[in-house]
N, C-alpha and C positions, 0 to 999 in steps of 0.2 A: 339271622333266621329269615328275615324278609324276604335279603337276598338270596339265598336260596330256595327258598318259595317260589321268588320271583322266575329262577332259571327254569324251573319245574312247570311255571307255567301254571302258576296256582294263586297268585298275583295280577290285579289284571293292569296293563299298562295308564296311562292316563288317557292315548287317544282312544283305546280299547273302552274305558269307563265312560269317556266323553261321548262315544256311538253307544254305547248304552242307558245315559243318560237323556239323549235326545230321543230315541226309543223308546224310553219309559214317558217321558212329554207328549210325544206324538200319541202314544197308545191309551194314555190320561185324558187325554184333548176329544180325540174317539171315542173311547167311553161315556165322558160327562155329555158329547153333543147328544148320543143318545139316550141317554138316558132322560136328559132332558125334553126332546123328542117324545118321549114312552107317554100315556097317560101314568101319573106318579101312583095312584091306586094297585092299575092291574099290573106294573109293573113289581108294586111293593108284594102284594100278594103271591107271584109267582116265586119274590125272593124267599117266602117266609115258607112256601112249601118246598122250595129247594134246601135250604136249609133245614128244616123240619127232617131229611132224609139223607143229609149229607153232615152232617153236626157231631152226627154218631159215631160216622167214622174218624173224628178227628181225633188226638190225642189229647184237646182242648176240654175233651167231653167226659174223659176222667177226673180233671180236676175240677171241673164241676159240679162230678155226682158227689165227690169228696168234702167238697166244701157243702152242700148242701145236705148230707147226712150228717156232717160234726155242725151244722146250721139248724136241723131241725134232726135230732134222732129221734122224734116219736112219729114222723112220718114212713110211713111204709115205701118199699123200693118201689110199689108202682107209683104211688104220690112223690117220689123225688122225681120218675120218669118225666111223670106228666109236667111237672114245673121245668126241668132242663129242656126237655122239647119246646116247651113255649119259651126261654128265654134263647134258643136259637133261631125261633120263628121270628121273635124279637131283633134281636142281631141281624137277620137275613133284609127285615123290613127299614132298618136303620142305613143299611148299605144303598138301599135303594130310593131313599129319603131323600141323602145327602145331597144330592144333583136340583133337586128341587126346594133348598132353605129357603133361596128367597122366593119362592111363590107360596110361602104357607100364608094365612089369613088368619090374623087373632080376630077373633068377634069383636065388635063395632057396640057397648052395651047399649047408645043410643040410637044408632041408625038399624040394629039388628045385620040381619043378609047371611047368605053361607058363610063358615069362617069351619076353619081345619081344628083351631085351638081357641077353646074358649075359659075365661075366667072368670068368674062369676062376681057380684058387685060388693064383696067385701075384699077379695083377694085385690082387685082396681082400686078401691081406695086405699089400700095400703102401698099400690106402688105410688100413689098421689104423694101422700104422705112424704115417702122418699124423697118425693120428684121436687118438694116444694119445704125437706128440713133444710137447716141451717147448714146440719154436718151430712158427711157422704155415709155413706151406705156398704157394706161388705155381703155380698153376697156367695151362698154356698149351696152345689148343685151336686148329683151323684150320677152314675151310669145306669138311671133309671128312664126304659121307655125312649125316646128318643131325647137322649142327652146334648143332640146340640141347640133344641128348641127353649128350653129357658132364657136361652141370650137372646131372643128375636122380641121378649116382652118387656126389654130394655128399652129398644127401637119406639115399640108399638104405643108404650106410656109416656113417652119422652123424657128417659132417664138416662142423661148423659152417661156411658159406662166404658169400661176398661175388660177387655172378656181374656184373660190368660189359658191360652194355650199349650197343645206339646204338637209341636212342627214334624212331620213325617221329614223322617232322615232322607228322601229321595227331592231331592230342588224342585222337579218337575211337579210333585204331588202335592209339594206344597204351596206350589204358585197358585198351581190348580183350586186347592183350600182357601185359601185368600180371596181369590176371584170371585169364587162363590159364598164367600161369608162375607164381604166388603158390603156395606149398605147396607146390611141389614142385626149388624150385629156388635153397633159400636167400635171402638180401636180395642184392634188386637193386637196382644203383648205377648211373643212365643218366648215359654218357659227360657230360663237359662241363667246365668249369672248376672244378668243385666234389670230382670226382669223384678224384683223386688224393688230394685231400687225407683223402676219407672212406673212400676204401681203404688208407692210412696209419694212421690210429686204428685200423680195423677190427684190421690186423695187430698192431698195441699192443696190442691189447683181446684177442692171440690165435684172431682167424677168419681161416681162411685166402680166398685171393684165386684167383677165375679170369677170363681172358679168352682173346679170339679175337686172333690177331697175327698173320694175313697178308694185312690187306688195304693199301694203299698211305695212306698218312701224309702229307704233305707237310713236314710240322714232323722227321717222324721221323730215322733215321741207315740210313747204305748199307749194304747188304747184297747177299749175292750168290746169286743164286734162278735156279737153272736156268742157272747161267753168265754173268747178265744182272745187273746194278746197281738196284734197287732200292729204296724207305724203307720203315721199318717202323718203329714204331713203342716206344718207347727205356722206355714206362713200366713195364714189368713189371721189366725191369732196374735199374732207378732203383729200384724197391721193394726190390728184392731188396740192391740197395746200402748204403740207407737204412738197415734194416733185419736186413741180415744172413737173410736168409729162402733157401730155398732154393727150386729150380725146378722141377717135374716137367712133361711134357708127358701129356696124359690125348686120346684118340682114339675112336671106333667105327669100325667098319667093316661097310658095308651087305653085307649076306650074299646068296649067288645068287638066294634066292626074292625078294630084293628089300624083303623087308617086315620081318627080323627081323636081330639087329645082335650082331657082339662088339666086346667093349670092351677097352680095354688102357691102363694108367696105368705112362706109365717109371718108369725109377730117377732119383735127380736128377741132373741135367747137371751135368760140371763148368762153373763157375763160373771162366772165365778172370779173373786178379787184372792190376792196374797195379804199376806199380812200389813203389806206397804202402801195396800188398795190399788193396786196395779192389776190389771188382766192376767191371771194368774193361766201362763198357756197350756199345760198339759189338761188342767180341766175343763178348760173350754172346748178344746180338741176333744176331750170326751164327752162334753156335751153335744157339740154338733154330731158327733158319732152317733148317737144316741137316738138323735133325731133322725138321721138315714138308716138306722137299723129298723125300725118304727117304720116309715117309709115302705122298706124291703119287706119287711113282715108281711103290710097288707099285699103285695104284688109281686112277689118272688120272683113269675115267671119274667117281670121284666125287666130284673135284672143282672149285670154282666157275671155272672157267675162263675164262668170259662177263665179267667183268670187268677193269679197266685195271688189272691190277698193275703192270707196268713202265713209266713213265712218261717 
């Protein structure tokens, strides 16, 4: 079948792929210089009204209203409106973010000064805490608000971390990802069959772990998210099992001007056990759920809603 694909010309050759591949680099490279360039506010802003107006046409924007009526059906079609519109506004403002991670500023709690994201002095002593147990730490983050900024208060508290990613299928894009989150965001471990195992040693070796756990899994275990059955994904519980590690969930929250953020790190969840007193994984997966449901509740609009969670 390839090959005849391939004679159709519906196949693209390799040096065909490789000029496209350099293409998509070069146009990568142009983009981040400016965006980096932009002031990162007025830029963000112009993303969020572009989006605000273009979100609607997408087919993205169906399964969003979908999910967020069988989410909430005691909200009215214009109350679902108004939350999808702002988590596109959200989406638009995250795009435009990205080029800018390493210049965001977490607040200083003793020197003060402008800062983009601030924690307030209970959420800072709990990363202390981390920063100075015995054992490492598991942390767990959602597509809430700007999702790649919980990793930056790994950096900023001095807690050696391991941040598990999912690498964009395109080389060029993901070089580009790397470069821009290198320095500021701990060692990164892109998703894959490798990647469990090197977040295992890490936690040996005493670094702690974060990842993102609400998008839909197929491998994963049930959960129940908005009253609805769901997978999610069993490996941070499996670590924690392993290991004996505990859990915190770490969060921001996009603040009214849109552009500057607070941050908040729980306490750690209990750790529902088996009979064997072992980390019993499907209901810890359902407790962390739980906790990012809770999350979503208070701030809907800013989360990734556009996506097939429930399957």
């Amino acid at each position: 079948m390839k090959a005849q694909l391939k004679r159709l010309g519906l196949v693209a050759s390799r040096p065909f792929k490789t000029s496209l591949d350099t293409i998509a680099a070069w146009s990568v490279a142009v983009l981040f210089r400016g965006l980096r360039r932009a002031d990162r506010t007025r830029i963000a802003n112009r993303a969020a009204r572009f989006m605000r107006h273009v979100g609607p046409w997408l087919p993205e924007h169906r399964i969003g209203r979908a999910n967020l009526i069988a989410a909430f059906p005691e909200k009215s079609p214009a109350e679902i409106e108004t939350i999808l519109l702002g988590a596109w506004e959200n989406l638009g403002r995250v795009a435009a973010e990205f080029a800018h991670l390493d210049r965001f500023k977490i607040l200083d709690l003793e020197r003060g000064g402008p800062a983009d994201i601030s924690y307030d002095r209970v959420s800072a002593a709990r990363f202390m805490q981390v920063r100075d147990a015995e054992r490492p730490t598991l942390f767990f983050a959602a597509h809430l608000a700007n999702w790649e900024l919980p990793a930056l208060a790994a950096a900023s508290f001095n807690v050696d971390a391991l941040a598990l990613y999912r690498p964009p299928s395109v080389r060029a894009i993901s070089d580009a990802i790397i470069r821009i989150r290198a320095g500021c965001m701990g060692t990164l471990v892109p998703s894959g069959y490798a990647a469990p195992v090197r977040l295992a040693r890490g936690l040996e070796h005493g670094k702690h772990v974060g990842m993102l756990v609400d998008q839909h899994d197929s491998r994963g275990v049930d959960v129940t998210f908005f009253g609805r059955t769901c997978k999610a994904n069993p490996l941070i519980a499996q670590l924690a099992r392993h290991l004996e590690c505990s859990i915190r969930g770490v969060r921001v929250v996009r603040q009214p001007d849109g552009n500057h953020f607070s941050g908040e790190i729980t306490e750690p969840i209990d750790l529902p056990r088996d009979k064997e007193g072992r980390v019993d994984i499907p209901r810890t997966m359902q407790s962390i759920t739980s906790v990012i449901e809770e999350w979503v509740q208070e701030h809907p609009e800013q989360w990734l809603w556009q996506h097939r969670r429930w399957r």
